[in-house]
N, C-alpha and C positions, 0 to 999 in steps of 0.2 A: 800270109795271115794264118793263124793258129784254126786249123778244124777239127772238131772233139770226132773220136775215134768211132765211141757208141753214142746213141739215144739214152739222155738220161730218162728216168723213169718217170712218171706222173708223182710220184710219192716224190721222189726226191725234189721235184720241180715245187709240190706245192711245202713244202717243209722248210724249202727257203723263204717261201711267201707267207707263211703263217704270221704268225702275233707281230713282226721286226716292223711292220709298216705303220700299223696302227696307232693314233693319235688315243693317249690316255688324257682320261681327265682330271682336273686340278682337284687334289684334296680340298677340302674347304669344310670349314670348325666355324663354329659360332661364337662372337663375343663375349666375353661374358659380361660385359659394361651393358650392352643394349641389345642382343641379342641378333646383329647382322651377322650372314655370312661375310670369313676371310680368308687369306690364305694364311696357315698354321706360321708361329716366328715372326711377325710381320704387322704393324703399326695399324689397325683398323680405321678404314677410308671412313667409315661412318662417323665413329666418337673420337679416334685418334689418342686412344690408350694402349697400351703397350704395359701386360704383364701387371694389371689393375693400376698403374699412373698416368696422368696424363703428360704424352710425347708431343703433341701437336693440336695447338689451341682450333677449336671448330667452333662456330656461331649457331646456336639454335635454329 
């Protein structure tokens, strides 16, 4: 088995650990039909318009 020669350093150790793990959060834009949050590109669960037409018929 492979054994490292030196001690890596504290900086090094935490610099691989830094930002790479972290779970980001989803953009999210407002409709402009009804004003729900969405995710930007992408068909609104609320009114189901899509770029001011509507893509997908919803029931009051």
């Amino acid at each position: 088995m492979a054994v490292p020669k030196r001690k890596h350093s504290k900086a090094r150790r935490d610099k691989r650990r830094s930002n790479v793990w972290k779970i980001k959060v989803p953009t999210l834009m407002k409709c402009p039909q009804c004003g729900e949050f969405k995710l930007p590109h992408r068909i609104c669960k609320a009114c189901g318009y899509y770029k001011g037409r509507e893509v997908v018929k919803k029931e009051a």
